[in-house]
TIBA-838062 format. One record per residue (C-alpha): x, y, z. Coordinates in steps of 0.5 Angstrom, whole numbers, plus 500, padded with zeros to 3 digits. Layout:
XYZ/...
This chain:
526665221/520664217/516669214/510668218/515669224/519675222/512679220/510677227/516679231/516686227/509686229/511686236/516690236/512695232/506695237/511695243/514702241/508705239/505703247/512707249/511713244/504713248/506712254/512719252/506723249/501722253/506724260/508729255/500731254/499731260/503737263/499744264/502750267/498754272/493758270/496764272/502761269/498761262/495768265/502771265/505767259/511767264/514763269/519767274/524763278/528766284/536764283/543766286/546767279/553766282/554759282/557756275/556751273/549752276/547759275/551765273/551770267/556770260/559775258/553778256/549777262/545773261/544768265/547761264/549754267/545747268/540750273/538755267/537750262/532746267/528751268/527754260/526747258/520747264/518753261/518751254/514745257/509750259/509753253/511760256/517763257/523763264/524769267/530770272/530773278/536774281/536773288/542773294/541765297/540767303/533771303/531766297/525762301/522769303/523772297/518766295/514766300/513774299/511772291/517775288/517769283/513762282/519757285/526757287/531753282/537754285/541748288/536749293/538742298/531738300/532739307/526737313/526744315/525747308/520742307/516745313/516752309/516750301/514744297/520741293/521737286/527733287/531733280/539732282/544730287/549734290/555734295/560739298/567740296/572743299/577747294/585749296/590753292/594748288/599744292/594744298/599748303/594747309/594739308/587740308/583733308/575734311/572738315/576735321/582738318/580746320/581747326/585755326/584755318/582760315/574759309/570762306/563761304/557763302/552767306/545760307/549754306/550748307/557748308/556755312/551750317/557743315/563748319/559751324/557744326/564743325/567750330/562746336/566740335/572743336/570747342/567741345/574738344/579744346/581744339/582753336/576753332/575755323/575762322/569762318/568768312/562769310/560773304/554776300/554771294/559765292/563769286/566773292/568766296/571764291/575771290/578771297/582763296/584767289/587773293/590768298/585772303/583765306/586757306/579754303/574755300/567751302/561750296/558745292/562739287/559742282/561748284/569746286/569741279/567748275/573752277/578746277/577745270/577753268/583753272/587746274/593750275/590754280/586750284/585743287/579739290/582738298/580731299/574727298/566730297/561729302/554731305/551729298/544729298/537730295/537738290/530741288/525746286/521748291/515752291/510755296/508750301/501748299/501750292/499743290/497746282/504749281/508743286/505738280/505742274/513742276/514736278/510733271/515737267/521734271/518727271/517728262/524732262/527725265/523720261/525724255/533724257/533731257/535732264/541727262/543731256/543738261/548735266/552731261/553738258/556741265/560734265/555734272/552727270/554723276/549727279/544725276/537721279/
């Protein structure tokens, strides 16, 4: 290569990766937080802390996991800080809609009927699992292979929704139905399979992954994942200047690969958009 060419190519490089970093810092510019964000020098987010890897509290209770992380780093876009309202997934929406917080990060699932009352930001993928004592005794496989089985699941799901849906198919055809336990928060479901109070365990992949890999002599996954979809932030239905702020933040947080490094921390990367 001439030197006359070796200069222009270095040019060309240089002039291409000035356009990019432009292109970062002016995505990066452009985001600007509410003004009763900026008012309150916060962002308060509704969150059932007790789903790890997502959301749940270290031993000094503070409060912890991918879905944690992804909010500070709004909140720092924002150039304000996070606070954390703890709240049970089944009263989530409404303690929105009621203002107790700015938006919902919280594994909330982008369902058509949830678009009818909150607006959503889509960040990540996500599937339902189903976990089972080591060995699988029950020789469970899907949601098929409930019927007369004892789960348990959290109070709001969509696995609560996937085996009621389930329980009707079972009816129609004859068959015993699941016998579903309900509880207040996703720790406590947990607990009753840990007890041997119940066979199966319904929650999230990224939930059934995490404890899979605290307790690989304990628990098992029970056939493949299904039911993914689309996971967001959702905010109240009409409120385009928090809805956009956020989704400016998601979209430079993506671009920058932070987003990637967080579900790469949490070993959650196959969820990734």
């Amino acid at each position: 290569m001439t030197h006359t060419r070796f200069t222009e190519h270095i040019a060309a490089a240089l002039t291409f990766a000035g356009i990019a970093l432009a292109g970062t810092s002016a995505l990066a510019q452009d985001i600007k937080a509410p003004d009763s964000i900026v008012k309150a020098g916060k962002i308060v987010y509704c969150s059932d802390i007790s789903g790890p890897p997502l959301g749940y509290f270290d031993e000094n209770n503070n409060p912890i996991g991918s879905d944690v992380d992804l909010g500070n780093e709004i909140a720092k876009r924002f150039g304000v800080k996070a606070e954390w309202a703890n709240t049970p997934f089944d009263g989530i929406i409404p303690a929105l809609q009621a203002k107790h917080c700015d938006a919902i990060l919280s594994q909330l699932f982008d369902k058509p009927a949830r678009r009818e009352v909150v607006d959503m930001v889509d960040y990540m993928y996500s599937s339902q699992a189903l976990l089972v004592d080591k060995g699988n005794p029950k020789n469970i496989k899907s949601l098929e292979d409930l019927s007369g089985v004892k789960i348990a699941a959290e109070n709001g799901t969509t696995i609560q929704s996937l085996v009621e849906d389930q329980n009707k198919k079972f009816t129609a055809a004859g068959k015993a139905p699941a016998d579903l336990v309900i509880f207040p928060k996703d720790t406590d479901a947990l607990q009753a399979l840990q007890n041997h109070q119940v066979d199966v365990y319904g929650t999230t992949l990224e939930s059934s992954g995490y404890y899979m890999l605290k307790a690989p002599d304990v628990f098992e996954q029970a056939g493949e994942p299904f039911s993914k979809i689309l996971t967001g932030i959702a905010t109240r239905k009409g409120e385009t200047d928090m809805h956009d702020a956020i989704q400016k933040a998601v979209d430079a947080i993506r671009a920058d690969g932070t987003e990637l490094n967080i579900l790469k921390k949490w070993h959650m990367e196959g969820d990734a958009l």
